[in-house]
Steps between C-alpha positions, in 0.01 A plus 500: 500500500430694183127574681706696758464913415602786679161523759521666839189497690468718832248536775565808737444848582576839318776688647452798359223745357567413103611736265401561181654531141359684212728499227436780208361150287210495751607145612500505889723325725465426887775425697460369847692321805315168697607326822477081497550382836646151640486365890753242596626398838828583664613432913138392492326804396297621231697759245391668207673593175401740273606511161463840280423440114471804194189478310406656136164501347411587165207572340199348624650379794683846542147657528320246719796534737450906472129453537464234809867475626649685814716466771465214721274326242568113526493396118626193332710515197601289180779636303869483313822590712689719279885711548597792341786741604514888424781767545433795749583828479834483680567194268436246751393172377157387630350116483066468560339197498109506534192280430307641209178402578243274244204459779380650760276376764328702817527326825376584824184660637389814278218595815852577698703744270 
């Protein structure tokens, strides 16, 4: 078991347009949403579930994802699942947890977007 790391790997569709970081370092970030689906069966008939995960890119994957990525894109991802909490304004205590992503591959037909 010591073999076993913290991998997530994703196949699905962007769910948003993503948005760009530049921090006054220069390092970029890009952070993103992606739909997986699943089918099962219940009474007999075909449902789907959809299941929405965070992304964050940095550096070279933050600018192929700004170069090639948009809305609707169906990409496949390898990452880390990470948490982090933050404070708002009002002082309300926030929890993320997102997918910072390690690879990137393009799926789909490039001829159709």
């Amino acid at each position: 078991m010591s073999t076993i790391k913290n991998q997530v790997q994703l196949i699905g569709n962007v769910g948003n347009t993503p948005e760009t970081i530049t921090f006054d370092s220069g390092k970029k970030a890009v952070r993103l949403s992606m739909a997986t689906n699943e089918y099962y069966q219940k009474d007999g008939e075909k449902v789907q579930g959809t299941q929405w995960h965070n992304l964050i890119a940095w550096g070279n994957q933050a600018d192929l994802i700004e170069k090639y990525v948009g809305k609707g894109k169906e990409i496949a991802i390898q990452g880390k699942l990470t948490s982090r909490s933050y404070e708002t304004q009002t002082g309300e205590k926030r929890y993320v947890t997102e997918v910072v992503v390690q690879e990137i591959l393009f799926l789909g037909n490039p001829a159709a977007e």
